[in-house]
C-alpha positions as CSV (number, residue, x, y, z in Angstrom):
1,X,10.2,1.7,12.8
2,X,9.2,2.1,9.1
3,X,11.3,0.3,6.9
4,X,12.8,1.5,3.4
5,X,10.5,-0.6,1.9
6,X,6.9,1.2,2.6
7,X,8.2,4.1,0.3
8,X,10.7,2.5,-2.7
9,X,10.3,-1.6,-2.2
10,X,13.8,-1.7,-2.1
11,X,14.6,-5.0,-0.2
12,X,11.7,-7.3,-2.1
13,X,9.1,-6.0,-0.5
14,X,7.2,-4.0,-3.3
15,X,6.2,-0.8,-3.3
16,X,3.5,0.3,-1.2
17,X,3.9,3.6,-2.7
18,X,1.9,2.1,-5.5
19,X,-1.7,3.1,-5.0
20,X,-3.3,1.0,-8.7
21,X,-6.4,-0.7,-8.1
22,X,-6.3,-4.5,-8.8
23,X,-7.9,-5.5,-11.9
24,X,-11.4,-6.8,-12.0
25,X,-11.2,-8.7,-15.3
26,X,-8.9,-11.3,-16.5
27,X,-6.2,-8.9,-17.5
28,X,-5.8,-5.3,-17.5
29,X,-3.0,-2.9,-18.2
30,X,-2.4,1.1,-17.0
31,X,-0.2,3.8,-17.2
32,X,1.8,4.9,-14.5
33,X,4.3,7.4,-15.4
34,X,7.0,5.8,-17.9
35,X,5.4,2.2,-17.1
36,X,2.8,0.1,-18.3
37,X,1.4,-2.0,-15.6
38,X,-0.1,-5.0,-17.2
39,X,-2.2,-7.3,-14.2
40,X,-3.9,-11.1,-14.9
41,X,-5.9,-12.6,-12.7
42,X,-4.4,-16.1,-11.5
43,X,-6.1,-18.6,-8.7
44,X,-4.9,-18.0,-5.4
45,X,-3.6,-22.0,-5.3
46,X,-1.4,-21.4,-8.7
47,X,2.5,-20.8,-8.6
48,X,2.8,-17.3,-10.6
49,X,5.8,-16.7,-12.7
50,X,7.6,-16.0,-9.4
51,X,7.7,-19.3,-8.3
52,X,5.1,-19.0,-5.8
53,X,1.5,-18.8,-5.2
54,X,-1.2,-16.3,-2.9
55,X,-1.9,-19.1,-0.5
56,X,2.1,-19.4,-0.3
57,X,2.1,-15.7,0.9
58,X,-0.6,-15.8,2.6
59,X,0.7,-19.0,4.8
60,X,3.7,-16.6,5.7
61,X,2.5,-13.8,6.7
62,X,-1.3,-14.7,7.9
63,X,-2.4,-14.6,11.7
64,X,-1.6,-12.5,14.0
65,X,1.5,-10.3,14.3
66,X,1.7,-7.4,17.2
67,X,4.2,-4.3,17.2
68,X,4.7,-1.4,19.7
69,X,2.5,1.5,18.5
70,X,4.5,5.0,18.8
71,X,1.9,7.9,18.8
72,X,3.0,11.2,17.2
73,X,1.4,13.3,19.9
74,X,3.2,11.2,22.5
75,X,2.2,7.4,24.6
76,X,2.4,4.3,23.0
77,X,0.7,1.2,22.9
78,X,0.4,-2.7,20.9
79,X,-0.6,-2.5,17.7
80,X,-1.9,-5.8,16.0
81,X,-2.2,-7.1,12.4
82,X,-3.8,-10.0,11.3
83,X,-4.1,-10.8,7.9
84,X,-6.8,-13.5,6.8
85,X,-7.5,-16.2,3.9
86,X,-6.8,-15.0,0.4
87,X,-9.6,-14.0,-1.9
88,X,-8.4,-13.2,-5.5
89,X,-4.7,-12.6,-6.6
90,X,-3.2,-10.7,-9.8
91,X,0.2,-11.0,-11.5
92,X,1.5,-8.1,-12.3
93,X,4.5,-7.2,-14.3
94,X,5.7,-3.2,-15.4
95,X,7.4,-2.1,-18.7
96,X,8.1,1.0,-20.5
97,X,5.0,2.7,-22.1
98,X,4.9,3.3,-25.5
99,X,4.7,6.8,-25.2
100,X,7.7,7.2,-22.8
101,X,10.1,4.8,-25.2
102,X,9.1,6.1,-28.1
103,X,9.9,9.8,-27.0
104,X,13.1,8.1,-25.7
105,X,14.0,6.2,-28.4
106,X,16.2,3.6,-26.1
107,X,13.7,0.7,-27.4
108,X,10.4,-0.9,-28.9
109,X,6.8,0.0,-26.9
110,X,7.0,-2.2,-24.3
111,X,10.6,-2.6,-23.5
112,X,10.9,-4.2,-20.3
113,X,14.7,-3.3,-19.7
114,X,15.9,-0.9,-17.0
115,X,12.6,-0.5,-15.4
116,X,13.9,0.8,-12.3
117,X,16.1,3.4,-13.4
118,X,12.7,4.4,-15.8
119,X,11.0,5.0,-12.8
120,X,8.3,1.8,-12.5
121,X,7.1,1.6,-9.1
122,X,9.6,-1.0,-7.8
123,X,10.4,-2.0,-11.4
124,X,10.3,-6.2,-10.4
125,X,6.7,-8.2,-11.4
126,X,4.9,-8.7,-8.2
127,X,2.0,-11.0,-7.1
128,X,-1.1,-8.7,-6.1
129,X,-3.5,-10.8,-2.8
130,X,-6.3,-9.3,-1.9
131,X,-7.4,-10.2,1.7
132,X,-9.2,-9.5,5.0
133,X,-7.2,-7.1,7.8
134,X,-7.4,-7.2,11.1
135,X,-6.1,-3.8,12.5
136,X,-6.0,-3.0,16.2
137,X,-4.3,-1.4,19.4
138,X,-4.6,-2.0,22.5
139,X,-5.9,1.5,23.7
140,X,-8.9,0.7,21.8
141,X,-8.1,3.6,19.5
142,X,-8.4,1.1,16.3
143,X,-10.3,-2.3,16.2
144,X,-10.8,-2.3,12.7
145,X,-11.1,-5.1,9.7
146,X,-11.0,-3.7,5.8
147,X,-9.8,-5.1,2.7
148,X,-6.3,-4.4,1.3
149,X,-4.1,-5.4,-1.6
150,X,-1.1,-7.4,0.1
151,X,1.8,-7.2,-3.0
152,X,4.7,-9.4,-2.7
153,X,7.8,-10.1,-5.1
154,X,8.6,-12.8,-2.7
155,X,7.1,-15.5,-0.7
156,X,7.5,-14.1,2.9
157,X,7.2,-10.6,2.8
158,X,4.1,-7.9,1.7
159,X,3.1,-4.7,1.6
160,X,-0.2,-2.8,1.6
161,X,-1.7,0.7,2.2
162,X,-5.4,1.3,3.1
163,X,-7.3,4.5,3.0
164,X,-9.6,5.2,6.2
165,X,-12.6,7.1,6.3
166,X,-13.2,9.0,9.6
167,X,-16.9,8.1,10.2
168,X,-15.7,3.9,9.7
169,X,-13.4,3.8,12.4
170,X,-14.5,1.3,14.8
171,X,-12.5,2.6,17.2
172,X,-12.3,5.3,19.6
173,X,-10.0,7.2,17.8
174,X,-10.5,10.6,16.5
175,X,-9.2,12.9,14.2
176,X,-8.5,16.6,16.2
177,X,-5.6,17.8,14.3
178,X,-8.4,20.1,11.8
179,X,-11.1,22.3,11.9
180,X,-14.1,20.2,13.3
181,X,-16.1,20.9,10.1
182,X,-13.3,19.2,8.1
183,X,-12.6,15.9,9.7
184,X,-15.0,14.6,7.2
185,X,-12.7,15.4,4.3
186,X,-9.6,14.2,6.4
187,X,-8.4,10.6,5.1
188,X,-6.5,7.9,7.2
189,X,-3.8,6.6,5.0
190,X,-2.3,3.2,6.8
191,X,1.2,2.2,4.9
192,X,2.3,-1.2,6.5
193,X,4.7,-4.2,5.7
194,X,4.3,-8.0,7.1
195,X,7.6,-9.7,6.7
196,X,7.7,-13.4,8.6
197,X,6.6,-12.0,12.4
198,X,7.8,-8.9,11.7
199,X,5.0,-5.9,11.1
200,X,6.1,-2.0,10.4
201,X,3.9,0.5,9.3
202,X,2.8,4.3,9.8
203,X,-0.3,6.3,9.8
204,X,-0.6,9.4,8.4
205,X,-3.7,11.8,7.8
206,X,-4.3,13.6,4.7
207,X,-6.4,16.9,5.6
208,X,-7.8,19.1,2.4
209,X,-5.9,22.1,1.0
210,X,-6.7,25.4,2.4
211,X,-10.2,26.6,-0.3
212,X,-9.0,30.2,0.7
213,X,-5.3,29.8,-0.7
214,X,-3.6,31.0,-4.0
215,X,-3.7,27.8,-5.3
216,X,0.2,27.0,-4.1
217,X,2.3,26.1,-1.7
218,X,1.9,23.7,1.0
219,X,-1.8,24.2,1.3
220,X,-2.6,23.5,-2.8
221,X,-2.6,19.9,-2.4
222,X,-3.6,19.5,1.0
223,X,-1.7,18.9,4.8
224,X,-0.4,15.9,6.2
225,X,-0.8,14.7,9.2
226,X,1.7,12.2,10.9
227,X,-0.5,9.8,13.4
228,X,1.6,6.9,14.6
229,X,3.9,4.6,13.3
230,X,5.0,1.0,14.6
């Protein structure tokens, strides 16, 4: 089943809810709400300022790890997961932006205190890994490899989400839930977590809003679509 940790990183994990881009230069910083997300590039064989390295989480959680798939439409199947060599990592550490502190007036721009209750994604620093995935069932529905962002606040457990486009699924699985001229538009969000052997995760589309709608309600921002989860 999905654990707790896909949606608030509440036991280490991270939050996968957190959708930033990894930086492409040696350090980078962006606003996320109340928080300042500041992100520096590091080798993937040097101990961040958690203690631990990418090739440390990587040697964890690499290989791979298989699951029962549970389909929302019904039937089930093996999922696996199989995450490869590391290929850049990031530490990144949250604090209060300037705009939400000074409107606050609890502290200086910056203020790292009580990052959690400010609303950070998470609120801990985190070590951001990108890698290779291997994701596949054994219906044939998915046998698929992308990159993805592994993030991990401790050496033995990740997260990572990865968008999907229908036309690259390599695969035989296809999207029916939607008018057949929309599937284009439909995205394949994959939410997962690797911890030791252990692998959860769900799939979910997102299908666009109704264009004929008043502009709210359920249809302004588009439908979602539960797929499977493991």
């Amino acid at each position: 089943m999905l654990s707790a940790a896909l949606v608030g990183g509440s036991d280490g994990v991270g939050s996968a809810t957190d959708s930033r881009s990894g930086a492409l230069g040696g350090q980078s910083s962006g606003v996320y709400g109340p928080c300042t997300a500041r992100s520096e590039i590091i080798g993937v064989e040097d101990a961040s300022r958690l203690g631990f390295s990418a090739n440390d989480v990587v040697s964890a959680v690499s290989g791979a790890r298989s699951a029962t798939l549970s389909w929302a439409k019904g039937g089930s199947t093996i999922v696996t997961v199989s995450a490869g060599a590391p290929l850049a990592a990031r530490f990144v550490r949250f604090t209060r932006s300037a705009v939400e502190s000074t409107a606050g007036g609890d502290g200086p721009p910056d203020d790292p205190a009580d990052l959690r209750e400010a609303g950070c994604p998470g609120g801990a620093p985190l070590l951001e890994i990108d890698v290779p995935l291997r994701f596949s069932t054994g219906d044939g529905a998915f046998a698929d490899s992308f990159p993805v962002t592994l993030r991990a606040v401790r050496r033995d457990a990740v997260a990572y989400i990865h968008v999907i486009h229908p036309s690259r699924i390599q695969g035989s699985y296809r999207i029916t839930d939607v008018d057949p001229a929309e599937v284009d538009d439909v995205r394949l969000v994959l939410f997962g977590t690797i911890r030791g052997r252990v692998i959860t995760g769900k799939l979910q589309g997102l299908a666009p809003g109704n264009p004929n709608g008043t502009g709210e309600g359920p249809d302004a921002r588009g439908r979602r679509l539960d797929v499977a989860e493991f």
